[in-house]
N, C-alpha and C positions, 0 to 999 in steps of 0.2 A: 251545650250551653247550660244543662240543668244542673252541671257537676261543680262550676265556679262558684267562686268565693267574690263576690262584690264590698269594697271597702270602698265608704266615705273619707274622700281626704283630710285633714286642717286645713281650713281657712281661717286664720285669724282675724276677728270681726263678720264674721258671716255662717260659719258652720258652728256657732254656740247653740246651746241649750233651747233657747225658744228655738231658733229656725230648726234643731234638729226634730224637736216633739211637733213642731207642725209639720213637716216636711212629712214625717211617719203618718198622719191623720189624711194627707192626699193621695201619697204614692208611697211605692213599695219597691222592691229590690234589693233593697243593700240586706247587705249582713249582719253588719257594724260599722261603726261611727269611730275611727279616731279623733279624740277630742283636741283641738288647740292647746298650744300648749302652754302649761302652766311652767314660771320661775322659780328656780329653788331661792330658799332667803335664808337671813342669815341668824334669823330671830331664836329662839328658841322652842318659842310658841309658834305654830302656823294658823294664820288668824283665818278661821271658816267663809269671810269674805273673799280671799285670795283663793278657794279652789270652791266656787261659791259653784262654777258650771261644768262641776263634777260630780255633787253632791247628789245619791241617787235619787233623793226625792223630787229633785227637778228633771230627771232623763226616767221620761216613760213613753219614751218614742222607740228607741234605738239601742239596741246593748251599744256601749264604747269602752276604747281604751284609753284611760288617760295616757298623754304626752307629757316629758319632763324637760324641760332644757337646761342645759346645767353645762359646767366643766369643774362643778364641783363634785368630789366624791364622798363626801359628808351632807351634802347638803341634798343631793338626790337621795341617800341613803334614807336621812331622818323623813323625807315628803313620800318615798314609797316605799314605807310602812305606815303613814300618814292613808293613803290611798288603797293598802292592801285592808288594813283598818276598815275601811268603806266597803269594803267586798268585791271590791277587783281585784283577781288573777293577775291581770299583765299590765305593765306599764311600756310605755314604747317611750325612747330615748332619742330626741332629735337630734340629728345630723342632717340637715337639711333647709334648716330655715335661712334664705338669700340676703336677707336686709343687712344692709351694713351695720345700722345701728347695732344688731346681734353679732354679727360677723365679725367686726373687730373687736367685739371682746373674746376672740375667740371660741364662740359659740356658734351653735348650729354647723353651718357647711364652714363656717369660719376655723372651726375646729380640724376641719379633715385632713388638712396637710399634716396635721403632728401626730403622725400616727404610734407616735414612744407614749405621749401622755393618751390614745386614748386607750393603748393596751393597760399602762397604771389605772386607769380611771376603771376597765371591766375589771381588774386581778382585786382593786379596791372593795369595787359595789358586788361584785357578782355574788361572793359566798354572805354578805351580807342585809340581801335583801328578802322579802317572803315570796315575792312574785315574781311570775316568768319576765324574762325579759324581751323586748323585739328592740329595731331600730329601725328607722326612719332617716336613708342618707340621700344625698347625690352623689354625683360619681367625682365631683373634687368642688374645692374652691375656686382656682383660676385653672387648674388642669384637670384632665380626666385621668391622668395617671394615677391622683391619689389613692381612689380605690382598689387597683391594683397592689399597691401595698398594704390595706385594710382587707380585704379580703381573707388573707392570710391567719389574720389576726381575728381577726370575727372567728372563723372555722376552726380555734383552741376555745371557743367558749360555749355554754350548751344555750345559745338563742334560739327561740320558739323560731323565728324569721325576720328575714331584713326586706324593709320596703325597697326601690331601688326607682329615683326621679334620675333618668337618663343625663339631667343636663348640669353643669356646673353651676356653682352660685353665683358667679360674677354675671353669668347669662340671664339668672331672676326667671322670665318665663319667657323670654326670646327666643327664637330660630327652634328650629328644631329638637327632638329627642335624638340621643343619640343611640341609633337601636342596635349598631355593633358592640357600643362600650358595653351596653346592655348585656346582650348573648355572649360576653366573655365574663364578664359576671356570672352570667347564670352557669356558664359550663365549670368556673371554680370556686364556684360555693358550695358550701356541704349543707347550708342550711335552705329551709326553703326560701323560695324569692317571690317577692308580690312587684307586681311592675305598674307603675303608678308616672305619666306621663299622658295630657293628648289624646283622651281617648273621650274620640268628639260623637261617636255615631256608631251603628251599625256597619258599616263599611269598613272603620278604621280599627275596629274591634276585632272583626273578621281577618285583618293583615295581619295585628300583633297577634290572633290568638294563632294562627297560623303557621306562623314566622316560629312564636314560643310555643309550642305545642304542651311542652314538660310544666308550664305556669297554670296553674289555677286560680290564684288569687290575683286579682286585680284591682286598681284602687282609680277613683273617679274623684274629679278635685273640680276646678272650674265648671268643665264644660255643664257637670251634672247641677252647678247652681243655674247654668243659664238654660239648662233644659231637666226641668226635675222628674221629666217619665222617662231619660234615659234608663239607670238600670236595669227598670221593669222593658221595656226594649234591647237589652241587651241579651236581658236572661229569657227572654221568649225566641229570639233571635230574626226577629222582623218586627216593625210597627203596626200594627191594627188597635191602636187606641183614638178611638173618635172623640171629636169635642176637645180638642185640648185646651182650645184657649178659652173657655169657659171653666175649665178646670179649673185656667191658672189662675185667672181671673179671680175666682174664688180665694184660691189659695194667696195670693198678694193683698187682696182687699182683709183678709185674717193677719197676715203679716205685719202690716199696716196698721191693724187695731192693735194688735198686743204689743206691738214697740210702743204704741202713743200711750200704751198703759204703764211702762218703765222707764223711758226716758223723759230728762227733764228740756224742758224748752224745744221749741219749734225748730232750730239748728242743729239740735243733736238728730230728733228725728229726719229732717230732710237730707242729713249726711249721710244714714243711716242707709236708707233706701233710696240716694243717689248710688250709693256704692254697688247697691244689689241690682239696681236698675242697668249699672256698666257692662254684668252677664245678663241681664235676660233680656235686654235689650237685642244678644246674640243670635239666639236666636226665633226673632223675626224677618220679614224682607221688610228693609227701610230702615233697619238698625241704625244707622247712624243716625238719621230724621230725629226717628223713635229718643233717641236717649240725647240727644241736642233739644229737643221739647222738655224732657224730664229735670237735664241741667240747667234750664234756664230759670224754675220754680224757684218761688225763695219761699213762702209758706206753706205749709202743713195742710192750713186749710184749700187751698187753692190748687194742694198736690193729687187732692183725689179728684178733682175736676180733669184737673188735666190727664190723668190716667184713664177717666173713663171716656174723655174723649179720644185718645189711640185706642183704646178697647173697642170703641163704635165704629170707629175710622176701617172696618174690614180690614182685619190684622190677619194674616196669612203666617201660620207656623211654618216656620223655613229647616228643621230639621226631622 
């Protein structure tokens, strides 16, 4: 357990800048923080607003790597050296993000079936950038096959490593990981593999690391928003952390004040931390209770009443 590598997923709208530096002030484990990812544009300038939660003077939680989405090879080119600029090493290149909205413009996992343009896009970007490169994929858009034909193509390029989310995009985060597509990945890649899918607990960590014995690196996405002393239980390899929901407690009511110090209007913030409330609502027992009380708030001010009273209500950490 002491030897792995722990990687913060992307979430987009939840694993940014604030929640990553407080997140660092509670708990501990991760390594690094992939950061959400930013759009390449078409501008010529890139305006310090648009990579505003990369900028290192806001990340003094968490080293990370910026993320780029793109199917442009000009337009990744110009943003990372934009970012190597900033004193980041590595940029990771999404193959992965499920949303249609990205997905049909062939972007993200929308991208993964065309595996001719993504070989032009590495022959493009690769001798032209300053920094390492990694990737971030699934195993296809409507099929798992497409990786099988990426694979190939990745292993003529000198990538640092590829993330690998077991499941297709059309699935988003439904049914299962698929953990044979997984182990035939890993057995034909040349480069190293981080496997990032579903890893909800001590127990389900213990199968994948098991099953993957050759993987070190591993990446924590959802589950670790709805339980934030995962990692640090991961990498111990048992739970003996007392007090958690006073922990968390802590840590949400901090949450809470520094969104209401950025955001404008009482709608942005209540969407803000209904959203985050959808995982940690997870895990407690009564979850669903739990977060049908949180959805039903319409103000800000009335949100932290209602939170401390489920915090009174003897909440039982359920992971």
């Amino acid at each position: 357990m002491k030897n792995i590598k722990l990687y913060f997923a992307p979430i987009r709208g939840f694993t940014n800048a604030l929640y990553r530096n407080l997140y660092a002030e509670f708990f501990s484990g991760f390594d690094l923080a992939v950061a959400p990812f930013i759009s390449t544009v078409q501008a010529k300038r890139i305006n310090k607003s648009h990579i505003k939660d990369i900028l290192p003077e806001n990340n003094s939680g968490m080293p990370i790597i910026p993320q780029i989405l793109s199917n442009d090879p000009d337009g990744f080119i110009k943003l990372a050296h934009v970012i190597f600029d900033m004193g980041y090493e590595t940029v990771n290149w999404n193959l992965g993000c499920p949303f249609p909205i990205v997905a049909k413009k062939k972007r993200g996992s929308g991208m993964l079936p065309y595996t001719d343009e993504i070989k032009d896009f590495l022959d493009k970007v690769i001798p032209h950038i300053p920094c390492r490169l990694t990737i971030k994929a699934r195993t296809g858009w409507k099929t798992n096959t497409d990786i099988f034909d990426l694979i190939p193509v990745f292993n003529q390029y000198p990538l640092s490593e590829i993330i690998i989310h077991p499941r297709i995009g059309i699935q988003k985060y439904d049914g299962e990981p698929d953990l044979d597509i997984f182990e035939k990945c890993l057995r034909n890649s040349n480069h190293p593999v981080v496997y990032n899918g579903d890893i909800k607990n001590v127990e389900t960590f213990r199968a994948l690391s098991g099953r993957f014995f050759s993987v070190d690196r591993w990446m924590l996405g959802r589950w670790a928003v709805a339980n934030p002393f995962l990692p640090a239980i991961l990498r111990k390899g048992e739970d003996t952390i007392p007090d958690k929901i006073t922990i968390f407690k802590k840590f949400h009511d901090e949450l809470f004040y520094r969104y209401r110090q950025v955001l404008n209007g009482p709608s942005h913030i209540m969407d803000k931390m209904k959203g985050y409330w959808f995982y940690f609502s997870w895990s407690f027992e009564n979850s669903q209770m739990i977060y049908k009380k949180i959805k039903k708030v319409k103000k800000a001010d009335r949100f932290r009443g209602v939170v401390d009273e489920i915090f009174s209500n003897a909440l039982k950490w359920k992971n």
